[in-house]
C-alpha positions in Angstrom: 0.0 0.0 0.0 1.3 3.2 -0.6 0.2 6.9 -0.2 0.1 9.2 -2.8 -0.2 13.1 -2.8 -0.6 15.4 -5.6 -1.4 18.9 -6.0 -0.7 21.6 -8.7 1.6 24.4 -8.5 4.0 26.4 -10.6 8.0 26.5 -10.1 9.7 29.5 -10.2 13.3 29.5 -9.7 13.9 28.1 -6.5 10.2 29.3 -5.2 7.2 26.9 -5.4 3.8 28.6 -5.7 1.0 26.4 -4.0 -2.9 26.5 -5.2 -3.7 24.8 -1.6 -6.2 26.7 0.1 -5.7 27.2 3.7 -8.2 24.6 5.7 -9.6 25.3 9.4 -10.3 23.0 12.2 -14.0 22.1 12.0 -15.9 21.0 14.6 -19.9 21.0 14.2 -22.0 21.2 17.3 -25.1 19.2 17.9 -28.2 18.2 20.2 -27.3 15.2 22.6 -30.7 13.2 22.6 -31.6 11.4 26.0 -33.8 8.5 24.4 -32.7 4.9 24.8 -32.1 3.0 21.5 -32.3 -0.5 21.2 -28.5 -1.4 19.6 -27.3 -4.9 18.4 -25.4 -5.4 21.1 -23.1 -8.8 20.2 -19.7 -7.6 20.5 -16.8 -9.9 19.6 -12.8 -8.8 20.5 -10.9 -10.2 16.9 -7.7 -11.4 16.9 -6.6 -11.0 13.7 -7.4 -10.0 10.0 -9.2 -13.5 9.3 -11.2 -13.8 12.0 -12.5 -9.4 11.1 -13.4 -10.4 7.1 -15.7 -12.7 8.2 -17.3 -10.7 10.7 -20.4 -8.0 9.7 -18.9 -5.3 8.3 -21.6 -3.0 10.9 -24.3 -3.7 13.0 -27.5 -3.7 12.6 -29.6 -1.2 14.3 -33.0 -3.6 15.2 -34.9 -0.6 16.3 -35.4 3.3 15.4 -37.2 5.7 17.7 -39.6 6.8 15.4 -40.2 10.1 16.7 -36.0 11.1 16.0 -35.8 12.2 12.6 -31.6 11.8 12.1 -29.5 12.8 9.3 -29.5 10.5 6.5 -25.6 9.9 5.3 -24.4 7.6 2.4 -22.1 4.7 3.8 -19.9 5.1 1.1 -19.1 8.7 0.1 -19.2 10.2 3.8 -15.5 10.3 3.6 -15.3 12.6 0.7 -18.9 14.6 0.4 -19.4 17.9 1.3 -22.4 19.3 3.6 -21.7 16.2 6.2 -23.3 16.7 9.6 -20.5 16.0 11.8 -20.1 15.4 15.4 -23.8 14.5 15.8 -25.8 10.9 15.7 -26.8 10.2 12.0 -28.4 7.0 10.2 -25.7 5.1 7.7 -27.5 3.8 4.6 -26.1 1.6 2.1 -27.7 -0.3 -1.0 -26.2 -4.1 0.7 -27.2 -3.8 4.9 -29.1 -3.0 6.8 -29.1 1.3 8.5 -27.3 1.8 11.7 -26.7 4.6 13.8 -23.5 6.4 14.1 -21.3 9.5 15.1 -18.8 11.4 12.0 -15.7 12.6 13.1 -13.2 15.4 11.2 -10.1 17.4 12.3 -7.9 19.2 9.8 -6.1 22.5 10.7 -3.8 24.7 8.5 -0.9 22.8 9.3 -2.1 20.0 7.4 0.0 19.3 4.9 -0.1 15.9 2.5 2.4 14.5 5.1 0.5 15.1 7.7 -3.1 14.7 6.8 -6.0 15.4 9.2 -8.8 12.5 9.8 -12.1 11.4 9.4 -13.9 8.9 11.3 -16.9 6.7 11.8 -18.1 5.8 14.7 -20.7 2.9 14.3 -21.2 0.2 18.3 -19.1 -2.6 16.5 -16.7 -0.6 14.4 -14.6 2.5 13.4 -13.5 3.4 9.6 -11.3 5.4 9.6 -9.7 7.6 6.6 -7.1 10.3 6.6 -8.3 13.5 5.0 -6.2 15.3 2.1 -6.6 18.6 0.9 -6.3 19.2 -3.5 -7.9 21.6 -5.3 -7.3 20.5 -8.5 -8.0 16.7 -8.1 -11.0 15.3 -8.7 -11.5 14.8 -5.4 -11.3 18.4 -3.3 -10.6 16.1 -0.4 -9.6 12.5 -0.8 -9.8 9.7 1.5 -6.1 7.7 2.2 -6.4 4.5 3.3 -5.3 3.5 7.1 -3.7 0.2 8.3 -3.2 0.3 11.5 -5.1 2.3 14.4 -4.5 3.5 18.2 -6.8 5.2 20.6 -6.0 6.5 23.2 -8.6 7.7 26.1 -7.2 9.6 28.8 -4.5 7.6 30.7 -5.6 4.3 28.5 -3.7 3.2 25.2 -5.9 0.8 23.5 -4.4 -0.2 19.2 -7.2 -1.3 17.6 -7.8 -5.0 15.7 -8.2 -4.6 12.1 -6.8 -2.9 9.0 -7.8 -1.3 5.5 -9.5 1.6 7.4 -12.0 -0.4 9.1 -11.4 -1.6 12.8 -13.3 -3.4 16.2 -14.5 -1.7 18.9 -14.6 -4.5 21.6 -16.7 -4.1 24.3 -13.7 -3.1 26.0 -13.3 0.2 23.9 -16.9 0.7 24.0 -16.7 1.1 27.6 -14.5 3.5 27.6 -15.7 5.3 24.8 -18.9 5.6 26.9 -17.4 7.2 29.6 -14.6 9.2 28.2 -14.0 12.5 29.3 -14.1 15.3 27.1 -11.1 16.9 25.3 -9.2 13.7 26.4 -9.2 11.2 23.4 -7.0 11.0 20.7 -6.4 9.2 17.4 -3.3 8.0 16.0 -3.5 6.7 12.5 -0.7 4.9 10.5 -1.5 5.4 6.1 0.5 3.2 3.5 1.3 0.6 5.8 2.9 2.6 8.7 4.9 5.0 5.8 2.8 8.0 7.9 1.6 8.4 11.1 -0.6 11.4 12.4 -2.2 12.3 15.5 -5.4 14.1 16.0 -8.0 15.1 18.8 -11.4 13.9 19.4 -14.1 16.3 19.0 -16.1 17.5 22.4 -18.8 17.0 20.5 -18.3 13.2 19.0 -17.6 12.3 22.5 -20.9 13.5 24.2 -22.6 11.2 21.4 -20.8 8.7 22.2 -22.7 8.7 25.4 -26.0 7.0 23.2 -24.2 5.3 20.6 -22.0 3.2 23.1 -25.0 3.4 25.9 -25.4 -0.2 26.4 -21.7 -1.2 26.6 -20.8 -2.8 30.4 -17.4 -3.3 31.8 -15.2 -5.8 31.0 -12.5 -7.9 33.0 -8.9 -7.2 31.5 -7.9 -10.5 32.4 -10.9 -12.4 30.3 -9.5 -10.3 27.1 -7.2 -11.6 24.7 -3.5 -10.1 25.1 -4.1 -7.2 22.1 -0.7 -6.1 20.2 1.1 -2.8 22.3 4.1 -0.6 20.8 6.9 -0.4 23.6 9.0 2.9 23.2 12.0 3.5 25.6 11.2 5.9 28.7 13.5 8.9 29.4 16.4 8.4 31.2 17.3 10.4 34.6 19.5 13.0 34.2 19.4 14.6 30.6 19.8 17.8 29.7 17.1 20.5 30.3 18.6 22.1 26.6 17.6 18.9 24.7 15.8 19.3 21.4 12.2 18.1 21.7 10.1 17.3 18.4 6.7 15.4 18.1 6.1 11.8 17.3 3.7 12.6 14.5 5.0 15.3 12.5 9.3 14.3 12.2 8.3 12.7 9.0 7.8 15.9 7.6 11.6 16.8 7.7 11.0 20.7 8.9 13.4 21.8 11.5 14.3 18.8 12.6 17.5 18.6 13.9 19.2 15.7 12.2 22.2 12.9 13.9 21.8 14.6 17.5 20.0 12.6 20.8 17.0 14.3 21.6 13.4 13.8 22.5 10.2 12.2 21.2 7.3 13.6 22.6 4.8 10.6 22.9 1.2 11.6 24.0 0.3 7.2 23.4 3.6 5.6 24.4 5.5 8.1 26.9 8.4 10.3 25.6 11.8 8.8 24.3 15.3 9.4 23.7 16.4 9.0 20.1 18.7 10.4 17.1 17.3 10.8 13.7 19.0 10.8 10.6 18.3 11.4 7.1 19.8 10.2 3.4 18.7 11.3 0.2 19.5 11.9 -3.2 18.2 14.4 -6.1 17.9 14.4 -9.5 16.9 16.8 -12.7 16.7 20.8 -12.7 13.3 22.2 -13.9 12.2 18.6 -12.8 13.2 17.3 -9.8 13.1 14.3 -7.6 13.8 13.7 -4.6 14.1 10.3 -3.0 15.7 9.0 0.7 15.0 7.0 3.8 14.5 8.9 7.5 15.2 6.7 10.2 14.1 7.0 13.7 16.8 5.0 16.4 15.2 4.5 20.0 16.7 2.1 22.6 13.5 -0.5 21.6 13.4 0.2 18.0 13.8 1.7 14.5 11.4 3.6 12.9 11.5 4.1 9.2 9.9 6.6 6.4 10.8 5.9 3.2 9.6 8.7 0.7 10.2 10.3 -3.4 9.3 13.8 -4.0 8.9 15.3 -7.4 9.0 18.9 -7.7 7.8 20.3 -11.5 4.4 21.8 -12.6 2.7 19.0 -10.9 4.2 18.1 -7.2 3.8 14.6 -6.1 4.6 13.2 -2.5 4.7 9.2 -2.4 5.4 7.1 0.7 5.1 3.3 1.1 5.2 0.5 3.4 9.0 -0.7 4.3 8.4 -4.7 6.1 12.4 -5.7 5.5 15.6 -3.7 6.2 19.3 -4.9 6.0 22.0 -3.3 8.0 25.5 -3.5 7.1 27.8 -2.6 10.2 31.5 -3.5 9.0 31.5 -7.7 8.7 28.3 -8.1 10.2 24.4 -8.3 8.3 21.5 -7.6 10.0 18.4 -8.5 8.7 15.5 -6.7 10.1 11.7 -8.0 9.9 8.4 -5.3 11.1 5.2 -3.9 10.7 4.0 -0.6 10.0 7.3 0.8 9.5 8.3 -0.2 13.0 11.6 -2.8 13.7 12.5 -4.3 16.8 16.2 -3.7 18.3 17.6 -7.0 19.4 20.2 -7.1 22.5 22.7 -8.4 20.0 22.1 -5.3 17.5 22.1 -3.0 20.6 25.7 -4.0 21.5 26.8 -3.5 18.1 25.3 -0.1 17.7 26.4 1.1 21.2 29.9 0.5 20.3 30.7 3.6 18.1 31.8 1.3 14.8 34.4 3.0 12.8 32.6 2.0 9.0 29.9 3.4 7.6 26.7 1.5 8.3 24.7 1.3 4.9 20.6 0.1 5.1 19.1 -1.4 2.5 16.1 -1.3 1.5 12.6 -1.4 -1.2 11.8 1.1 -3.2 8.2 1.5 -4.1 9.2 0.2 -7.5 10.2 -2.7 -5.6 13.8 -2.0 -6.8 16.5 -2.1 -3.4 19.2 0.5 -2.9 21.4 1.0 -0.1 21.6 4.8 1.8 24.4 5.3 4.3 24.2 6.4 8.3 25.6 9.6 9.0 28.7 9.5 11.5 26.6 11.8 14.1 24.3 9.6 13.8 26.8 6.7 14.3 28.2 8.9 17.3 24.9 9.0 19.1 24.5 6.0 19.1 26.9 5.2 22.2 24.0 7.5 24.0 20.8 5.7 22.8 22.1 2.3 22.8 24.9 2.5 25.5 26.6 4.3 28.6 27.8 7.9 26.4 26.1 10.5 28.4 24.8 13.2 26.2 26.4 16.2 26.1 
């Protein structure tokens, strides 16, 4: 899977003159109603990607209030149609199941930028779809939909990654529970597009969550322990003793490359998995003049593991942004191969890579890995990158 972003604009010298129209954050208000529906209320916690194709893709709703008239929404185009009544209880209707009730969910602000997208949700009693929201005037589409593949949540203190993939996801009875009872201004969604290429982070409306009050009305507490064990991201904690002058940047937006500061330690801020220590570093390479691409690899080293972001730019008339899914990395450290396996973007760091790493090698250490064209090419680790390792990975305080 891959994400693709286009949008028109004109090069002038150096200078690249945008036709994106500046977006606001949106967030509709709406009448909580007080009467109790009657929901379908067999919930089921799925373990994997089998087990969620052959469950209903929603739920039925087995019975309407007949006296609350609700917004009528297509189940298929509410990603992308204008005039959507967001942040209040509608009725989903589609030509192949039955209508259900459910909550729409949007936040973009003028930082959003194609690699950083905002998001749009729907919030149905057994699932979420989930989409991130682009911004192109000149598409065909003002505002396409990107696909997601994987899915966090988190709800106050509480982390919960979702089961599912392809933009559609459970909400187990567990979730529900705490959807029910979440306390405004305190949710968050964490989305992962092109198979972990791109991750953003976005609030919760006010709004959405004061309907989630009906929607998720008959949802009761569940026993942690009676759950199966669902799959959790661990990110190294801080360390005592660092610097107060360390460079902070966001989880969600490094991707984007602007004022970063490249092959230093500094810190992660986490809002799901608790703040981190890391060093970033960046290879690319260019080609052409009044045509340009750009294409190169940003890598993300934390004591537990590697995050990757593998992207090609092309800068002409028409601008294009494309970022895929990376699943196999190889890294070359003098005489020794490492041959990395992970989802979303994400690798593990072994005890055995950690030692190596923490030991300041004197070669170059070159990663390998797919293009989108499937082709492989190798980009090299910068020596401050190399340096701060000894910090990340060893006993090198930071300076």
């Amino acid at each position: 899977m891959k994400c693709n972003f286009d949008s028109i604009g004109f090069v002038i010298g150096s200078f690249v003159l945008l036709g994106v129209p500046q977006s606001i954050s949106l967030v509709s208000t709406f009448e909580l109603f007080t009467s109790i529906y009657s929901l379908d209320s067999n919930i089921t916690l799925l373990a994997d990607r089998d087990e969620l194709e052959q469950a209903p893709s929603h739920d039925s709703l087995q019975s309407i209030d007949a006296e609350i008239d609700y917004p009528i929404v297509a189940a298929d185009t509410w990603m992308t149609e204008k005039g959507v009544p967001w942040s209040e209880l509608v009725m989903i209707r589609s030509e192949h199941q039955d209508d259900y009730l459910a909550v729409l969910d949007r936040f973009y602000d003028a930082e959003s930028s194609p690699n950083h997208p905002g998001i749009s949700s729907l919030w149905s009693r057994q699932q979420l779809q989930v989409y991130g929201y682009g911004q192109c005037i000149y598409c065909e589409v003002e505002h396409p939909a990107y696909p997601v593949s994987a899915a966090s949540l988190k709800v106050g203190d509480r982390v919960f990654h979702l089961q599912g993939g392809d933009s559609s996801f459970v909400i187990s009875e567990e979730v529900a529970w705490a959807l029910k009872n979440a306390p405004p201004y305190e949710v968050w969604l964490r989305i992962a597009i092109a198979g972990g290429s791109n991750y953003t982070t976005r609030p919760i409306g006010p709004n959405t969550i004061a309907a989630w009050q009906t929607l998720y009305q008959d949802a009761e507490p569940v026993e942690v322990a009676a759950l199966p064990e669902a799959p959790t991201t661990q990110v190294s904690r801080l360390p005592d003793n660092l610097p107060a002058d360390l460079p902070v940047i966001d989880e969600s937006t490094w991707r984007q490359q602007s004022g970063v500061p490249w092959s230093q330690p500094l810190i992660v801020r986490d809002d799901f998995n608790g703040d981190y220590l890391a060093v970033l570093d960046r290879d690319y390479s260019s080609s052409g003049f009044f045509s340009r691409t750009t294409s190169g690899i940003l890598t993300n080293w934390s004591a537990d593991q590697l995050a990757v972001h593998a992207y090609e730019e092309e800068e002409s008339y028409l601008m294009s942004y494309s970022c895929w899914s990376v699943r196999q990395l190889v890294l070359q450290i003098g005489q020794q191969t490492f041959y990395l396996k992970g989802e979303n973007n994400i690798f593990r760091i072994s005890d055995d890579l950690a030692s190596v790493l923490a030991s300041q090698p004197l070669e170059t250490p070159r990663l390998s890995y797919p293009q989108s064209n499937g082709e492989v090419i190798t980009r090299e680790i910068g020596p401050g990158t190399v340096e701060a390792w000894s910090v990340i990975y060893g006993t090198a305080e930071v300076e």
